[in-house]
Residue, then its C-alpha position, 0 to 999 in steps of 0.5 A: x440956090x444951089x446944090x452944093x458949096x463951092x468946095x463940094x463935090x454934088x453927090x448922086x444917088x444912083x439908087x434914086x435916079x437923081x443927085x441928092x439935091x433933086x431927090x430933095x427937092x422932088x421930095x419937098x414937091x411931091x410930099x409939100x414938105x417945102x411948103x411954109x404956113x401958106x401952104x405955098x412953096x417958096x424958094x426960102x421954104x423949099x430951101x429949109x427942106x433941101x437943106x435939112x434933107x440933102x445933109x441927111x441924104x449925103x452923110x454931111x458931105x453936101x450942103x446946098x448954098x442959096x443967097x435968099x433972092x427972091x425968097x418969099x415970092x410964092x413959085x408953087x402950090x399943090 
């Protein structure tokens, strides 16, 4: 997984404290919006959300990219 594409430029949001893809994925942690129905955090699942959230956060200027490897493999649970 990564931040952004290879022609992007990772954006950081100072009024954040962090670049837009941390920010995002603190967020999906700390509020389980990365969570999939086993209310489990994947890397596939946390991808959904950065995914969707890091665009929103960047005016579509960031997309993170991620390569599926080890998508299903449970990495955390709150």
């Amino acid at each position: 997984m990564s931040s952004s594409q290879g022609s992007q430029t990772s954006q950081e949001l100072f009024e954040y404290g962090h670049g837009a893809f941390t920010y995002a994925l603190l967020e999906a942690m700390r509020e389980g919006k990365g969570l999939n129905p086993n209310q489990s955090a994947t890397p596939a699942s946390l991808f959904n959300w950065v995914s969707f959230r890091v665009p929103e956060l960047t005016n579509n200027q960031q997309n993170p990219n991620f390569n599926g490897g080890g998508g299903s493999l449970p990495i955390w649970r709150p």
